[in-house]
N, C-alpha and C positions, 0 to 999 in steps of 0.2 A: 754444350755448356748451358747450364741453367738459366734464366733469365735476373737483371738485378733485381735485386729484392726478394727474389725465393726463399722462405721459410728456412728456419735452420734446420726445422726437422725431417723437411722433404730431403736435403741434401745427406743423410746419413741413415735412410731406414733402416739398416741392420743393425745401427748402433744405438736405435730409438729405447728399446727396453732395455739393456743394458745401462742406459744413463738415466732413467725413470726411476729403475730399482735402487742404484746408486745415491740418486738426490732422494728419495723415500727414506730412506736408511736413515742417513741424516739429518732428515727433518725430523720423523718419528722418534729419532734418538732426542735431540733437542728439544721434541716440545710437546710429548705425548702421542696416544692413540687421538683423544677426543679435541685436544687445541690444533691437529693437523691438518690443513687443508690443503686439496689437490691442487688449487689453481697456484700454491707457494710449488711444492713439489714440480708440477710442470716450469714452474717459471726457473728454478734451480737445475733441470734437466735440459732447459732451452726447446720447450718441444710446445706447444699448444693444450691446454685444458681440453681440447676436442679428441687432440691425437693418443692424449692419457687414454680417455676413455676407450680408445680402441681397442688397449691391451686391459683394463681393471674396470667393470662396471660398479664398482665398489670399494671403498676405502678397507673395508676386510679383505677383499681382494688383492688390493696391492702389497697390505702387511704381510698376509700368506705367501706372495712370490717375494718378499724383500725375505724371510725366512727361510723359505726354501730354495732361492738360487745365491743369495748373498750370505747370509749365517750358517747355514745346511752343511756348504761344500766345505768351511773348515771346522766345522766339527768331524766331517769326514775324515780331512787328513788326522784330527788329532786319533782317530779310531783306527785307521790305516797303519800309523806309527805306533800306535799303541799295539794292536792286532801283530805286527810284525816283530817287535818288542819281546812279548810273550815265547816266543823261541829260545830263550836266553834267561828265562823266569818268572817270575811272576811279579814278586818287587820290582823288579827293571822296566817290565810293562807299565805297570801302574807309575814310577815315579817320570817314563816318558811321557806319555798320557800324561799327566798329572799337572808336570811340568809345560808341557804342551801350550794347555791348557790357560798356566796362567801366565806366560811366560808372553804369551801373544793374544791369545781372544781376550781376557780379561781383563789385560791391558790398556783394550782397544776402548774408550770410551763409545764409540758408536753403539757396541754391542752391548754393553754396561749398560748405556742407558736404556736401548729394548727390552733388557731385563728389569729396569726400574719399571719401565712403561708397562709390561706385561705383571707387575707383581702389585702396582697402585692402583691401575685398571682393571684388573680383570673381574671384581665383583660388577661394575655396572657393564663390562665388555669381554664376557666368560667367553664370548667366542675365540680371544685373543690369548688366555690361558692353553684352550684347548688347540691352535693351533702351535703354540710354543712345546705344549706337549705330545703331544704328537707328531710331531716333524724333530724335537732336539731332546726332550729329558727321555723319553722314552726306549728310542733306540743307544743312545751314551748307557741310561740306567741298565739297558739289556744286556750291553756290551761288558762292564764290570762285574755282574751277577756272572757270568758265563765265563768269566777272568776269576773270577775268586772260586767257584765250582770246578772247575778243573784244578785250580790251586790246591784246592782242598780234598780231592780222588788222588794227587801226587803228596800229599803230605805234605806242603808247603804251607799250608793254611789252619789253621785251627778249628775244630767245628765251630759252628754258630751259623746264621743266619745270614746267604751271601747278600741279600740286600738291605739288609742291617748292615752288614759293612760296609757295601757300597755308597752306606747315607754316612755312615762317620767317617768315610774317607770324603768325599767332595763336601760336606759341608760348611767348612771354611772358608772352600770357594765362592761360595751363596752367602756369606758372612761378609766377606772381601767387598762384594759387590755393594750389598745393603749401606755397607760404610761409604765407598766412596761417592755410591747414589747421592747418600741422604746425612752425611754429616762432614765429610769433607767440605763438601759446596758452604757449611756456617763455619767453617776455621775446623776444623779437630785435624790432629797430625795424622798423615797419611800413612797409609796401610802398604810397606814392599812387597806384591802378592804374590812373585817368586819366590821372594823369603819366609816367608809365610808357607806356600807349599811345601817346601823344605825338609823347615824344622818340622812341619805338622808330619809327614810321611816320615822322619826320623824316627818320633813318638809311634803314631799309631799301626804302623808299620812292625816294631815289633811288639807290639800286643798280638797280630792278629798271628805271629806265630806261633806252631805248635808247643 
């Protein structure tokens, strides 16, 4: 048995990063790249400013693991369902995916707002672009390029440019978000980004048939 008073975070070392990356999420979400500080993040985690630093010597450090083990793993599933989807079509894929997508990530305010953070920040903190792109748009943007190219060797697709469509299918979704970033929070009516999915893939969806 521990002694009274032992550290909350001595008592849980397996669970120390996992509650680090969790409270980072939601600070970063709430209140920027540059207004975030770690000794808030530790203090939401219940761990020490000291014992952070064990796991991130750096506040880009820790953004890059809130990304890649917190954001990462469901864009996975949504590429997983998607990927599995594709068996049955290629519309079907895409409006799972699609669906997915806004149906729960976009949803989620936490991740909404990293996307705010990542797209106000990244001129003074380009490193936080480049980690957002290459750990999420890049593999999602590869995934639908390689979903419309096969669509389009079966005939299901229309010629054209598959990463050209793959920017006017999600670009709503990047719309969605800039809204409820940056205009819901002064009053404007809010945006149903499922519904929104929807109708938009009812539309462009059959444009891009043959």
């Amino acid at each position: 048995m521990l002694p009274a008073g032992e550290p909350k975070f001595r008592r849980r070392p397996a669970d120390r990063p996992a509650e680090i990356l969790a409270a980072a999420l939601e600070v970063f979400a709430a209140h920027g790249f540059h207004a975030t500080r770690l000794e808030t993040v530790a203090k939401r985690a219940g761990v020490s400013k000291g014992a952070l630093y064990l796991y991130f010597e750096t506040k880009a450090d820790l953004f890059r693991a809130v990304v890649q083990n917190t954001i990462s793993p469901n864009i996975e599933r949504v590429k997983g369902m998607t990927s599995a989807a594709a068996a049955v079509g290629f519309e079907q894929a895409v409006r799972t995916g699609i669906g997915m997508l806004a149906g729960q990530l976009l949803s989620d305010p936490r991740i909404t707002g990293v996307i705010r953070l990542v797209i106000a920040e990244s001129r003074t903190h380009p490193e936080l672009a480049a980690i957002w792109h290459e750990t999420v748009v890049e593999s999602g943007l590869q995934l639908m390029c390689e979903l419309i190219a096969d669509a389009q060797k079966r005939g299901e697709v229309r010629p054209g440019d598959p990463r050209l469509f793959a920017f006017g299918l999600m670009g709503p979704m990047l719309l969605s978000v800039i809204w409820r970033e940056t205009f819901e929070p002064v009053g404007a009516e809010p945006v149903d980004v499922p519904r929104l999915a929807q109708q938009h893939l009812d539309t462009v969806l059959r444009g891009m048939r043959p």
